[in-house]
N, C-alpha and C positions, 0 to 999 in steps of 0.2 A: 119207226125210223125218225131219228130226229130231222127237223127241215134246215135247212142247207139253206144259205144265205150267200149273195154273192158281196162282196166287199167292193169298189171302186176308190182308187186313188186319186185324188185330182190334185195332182202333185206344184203347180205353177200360176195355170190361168193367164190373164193377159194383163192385170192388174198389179198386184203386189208387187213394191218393188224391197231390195235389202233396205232403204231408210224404214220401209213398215214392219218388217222381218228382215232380220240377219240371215234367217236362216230359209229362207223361198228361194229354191233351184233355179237360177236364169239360163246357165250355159247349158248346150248337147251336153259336156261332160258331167256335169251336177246333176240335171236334170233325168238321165240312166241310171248313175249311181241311185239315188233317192227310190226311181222306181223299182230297183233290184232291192232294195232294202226295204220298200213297202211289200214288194210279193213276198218277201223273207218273212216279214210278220202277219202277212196271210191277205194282202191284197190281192183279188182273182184277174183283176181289170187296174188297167192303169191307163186316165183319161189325159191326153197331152195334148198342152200349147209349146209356140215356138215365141222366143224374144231376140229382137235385132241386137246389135252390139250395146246400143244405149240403153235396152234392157227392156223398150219398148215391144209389144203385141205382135207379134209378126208371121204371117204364111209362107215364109220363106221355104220353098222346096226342102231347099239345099240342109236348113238347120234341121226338118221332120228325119230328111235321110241318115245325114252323120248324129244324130240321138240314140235311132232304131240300129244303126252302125254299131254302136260304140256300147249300147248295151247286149247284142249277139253278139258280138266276138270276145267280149271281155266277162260275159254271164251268158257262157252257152246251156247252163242248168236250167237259166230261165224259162219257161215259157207262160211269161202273165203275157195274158191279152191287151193287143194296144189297139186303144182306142182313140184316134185321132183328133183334134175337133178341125171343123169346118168355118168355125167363126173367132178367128185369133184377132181380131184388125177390120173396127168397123170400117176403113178404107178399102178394104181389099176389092178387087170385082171377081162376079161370080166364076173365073177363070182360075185364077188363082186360088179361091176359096175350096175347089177340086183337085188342082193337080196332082197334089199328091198324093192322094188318092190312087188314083191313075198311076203312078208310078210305082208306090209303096204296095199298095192292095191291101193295107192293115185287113184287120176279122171284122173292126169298129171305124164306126165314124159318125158323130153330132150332125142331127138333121133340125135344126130349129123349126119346127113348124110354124110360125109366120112370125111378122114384124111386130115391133114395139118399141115406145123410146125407152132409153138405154142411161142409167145414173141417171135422171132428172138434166142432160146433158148430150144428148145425140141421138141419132133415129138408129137401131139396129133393123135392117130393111133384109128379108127375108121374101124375096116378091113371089109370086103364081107360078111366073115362069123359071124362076129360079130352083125353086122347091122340085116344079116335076122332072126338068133337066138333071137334079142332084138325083132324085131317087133311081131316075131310068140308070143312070149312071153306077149310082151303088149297085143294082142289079146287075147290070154287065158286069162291073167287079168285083164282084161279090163279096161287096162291103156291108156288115149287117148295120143299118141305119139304126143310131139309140136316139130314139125320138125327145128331143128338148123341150118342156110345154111348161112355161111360164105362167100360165092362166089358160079357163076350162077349154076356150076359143082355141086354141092349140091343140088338144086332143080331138075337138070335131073336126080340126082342117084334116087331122091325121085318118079321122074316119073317112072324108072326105076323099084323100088321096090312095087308101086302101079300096075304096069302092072302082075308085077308076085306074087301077093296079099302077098308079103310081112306087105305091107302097104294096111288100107282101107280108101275111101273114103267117107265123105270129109278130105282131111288133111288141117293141121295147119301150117301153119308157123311163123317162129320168124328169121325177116329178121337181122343176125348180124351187122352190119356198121361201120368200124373205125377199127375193132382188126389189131393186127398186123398180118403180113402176108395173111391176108383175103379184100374184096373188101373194098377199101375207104369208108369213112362216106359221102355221099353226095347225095344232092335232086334228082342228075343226075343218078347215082349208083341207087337211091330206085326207081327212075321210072322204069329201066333196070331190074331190081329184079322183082319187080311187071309184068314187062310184060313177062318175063321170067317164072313166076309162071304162068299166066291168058294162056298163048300159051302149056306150057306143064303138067298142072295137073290144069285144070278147073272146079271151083266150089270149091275151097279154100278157107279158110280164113287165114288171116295173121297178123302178127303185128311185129314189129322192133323195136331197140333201136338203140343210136347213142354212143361213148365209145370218152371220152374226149372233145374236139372242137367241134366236130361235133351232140353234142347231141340235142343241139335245132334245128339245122336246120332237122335233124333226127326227133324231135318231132314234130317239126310245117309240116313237109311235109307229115309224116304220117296220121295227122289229114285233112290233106286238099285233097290226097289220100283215103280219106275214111277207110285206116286203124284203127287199135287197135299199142299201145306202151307200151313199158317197160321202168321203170324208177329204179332206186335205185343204191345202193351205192356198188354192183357188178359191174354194170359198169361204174361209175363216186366215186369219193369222195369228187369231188368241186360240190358246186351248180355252182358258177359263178368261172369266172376266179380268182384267188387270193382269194377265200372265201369258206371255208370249209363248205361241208353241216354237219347243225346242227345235222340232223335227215332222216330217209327212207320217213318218213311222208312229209317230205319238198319238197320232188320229186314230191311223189303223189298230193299233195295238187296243186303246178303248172302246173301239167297234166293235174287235172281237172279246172283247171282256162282256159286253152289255149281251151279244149273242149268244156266247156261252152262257153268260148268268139268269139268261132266259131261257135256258134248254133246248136252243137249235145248236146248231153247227156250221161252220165256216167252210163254204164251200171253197177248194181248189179251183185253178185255174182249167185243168180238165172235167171236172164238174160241173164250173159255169159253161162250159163249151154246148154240155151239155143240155142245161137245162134253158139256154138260149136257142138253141139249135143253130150253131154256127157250122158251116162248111157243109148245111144242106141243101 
């Protein structure tokens, strides 16, 4: 049986604004359409930020709800997995950084396992007490945490937080590649990641993306690794060098071309349910 691949959307982010793409989803309403259109082309997961009016970063409850709103009633076919993030707005406090959470009860939701500076330009603070507050939390609502690990220091806090059942197993990972201040984007970095993961929290599953240059070789080694990837226009706004992507879809669509022309399969949305183990 071919291996089954899960795909991720990361349709937005907290970054991109239209002067860097025309075409990056800011409103609830953009922001559903796009992800109905990345599951169409075989996204299983679809990773969501919120942007305020002025198109800035934002945890705003209200904008997580009318998104998740607006794409069930208008795409009741749907069912990609939404995965929340937790870190839209390095202002936010760690109240906010939950709520909705608590409210919505997504399947998903970004656990940053610890802090680091942030663009060569701000602290992203992920504190002790924050971490175990958010995990006991996902527990209660049975939010499966996709663990965020920047560099290897992140996967041992994760071991760390699984030992003291912060965290349950199996965990998830989304190996970051490229950001600034966090480990390089490269084949050599994902293997080190990977074994990093497999030595200290065994019986994981994982998946990565790659932020700029480094996105294909990010993508193509994740697929050859046996991994799951993330694509979308949080972390890229070019498809190719000098070439804007059109579209979140244009990501996916090449995802699953590289997958298939490697001889796995593109897992559905009940597939990944699956082989995540969500709603157990």
């Amino acid at each position: 049986m071919a291996k089954k691949t899960i795909i991720t959307a990361a349709v937005t982010g907290a970054w991109p604004k239209k002067e860097n793409n025309p075409n990056v989803p800011l409103t609830p309403a953009e922001i559903s359409e796009d992800v109905y259109k990345c599951w169409q082309a075989g996204a299983a997961i679809a990773h969501l930020h919120m942007r305020d009016d002025n198109g800035n970063g934002t945890m705003d409850k209200a904008k997580f709800a009318e998104t998740v709103r607006l794409l069930r009633e208008n795409h009741p076919d749907c069912d990609v997995i939404l995965n929340l993030t937790t870190s839209g707005d390095l202002f936010a406090t760690d109240e906010t950084r939950q709520i909705h959470l608590k409210e919505l009860r997504p399947e998903m939701a970004s656990y940053d396992c610890g802090s680091m500076n942030w663009m060569h330009s701000g602290l992203f603070i992920n504190s002790p007490a924050f971490l175990e507050e958010l995990g006991k939390n996902m527990q209660e609502w049975g939010v499966k945490p996709e663990i965020e690990a920047f560099d290897p220091g992140m996967i041992a806090n994760a071991a760390y937080y699984l030992k003291k059942g912060v965290l349950k197993a199996p965990l998830h990972f989304q190996f970051c590649m490229g950001c600034a201040n966090g480990i390089p984007g490269s084949l050599k970095n994902l293997v080190f990641m990977k074994e990093t993961m497999d030595a200290l929290c065994p019986g994981s599953t994982w998946s990565c993306f790659g932020v700029g240059h480094s996105a294909m070789e990010i993508l193509y080694g994740a697929v050859a690794l046996g991994g799951n990837i993330r694509v979308g226009m949080e972390d890229n706004v070019m498809y190719a060098k000098g070439v804007l992507a059109d579209s979140n879809t244009q990501f996916v669509e090449r995802a699953v071309r590289v997958v298939r022309e490697f001889g796995g399969e593109v897992a559905t949305s009940a597939e990944a349910r699956e082989i995540l183990g969500l709603g157990k």
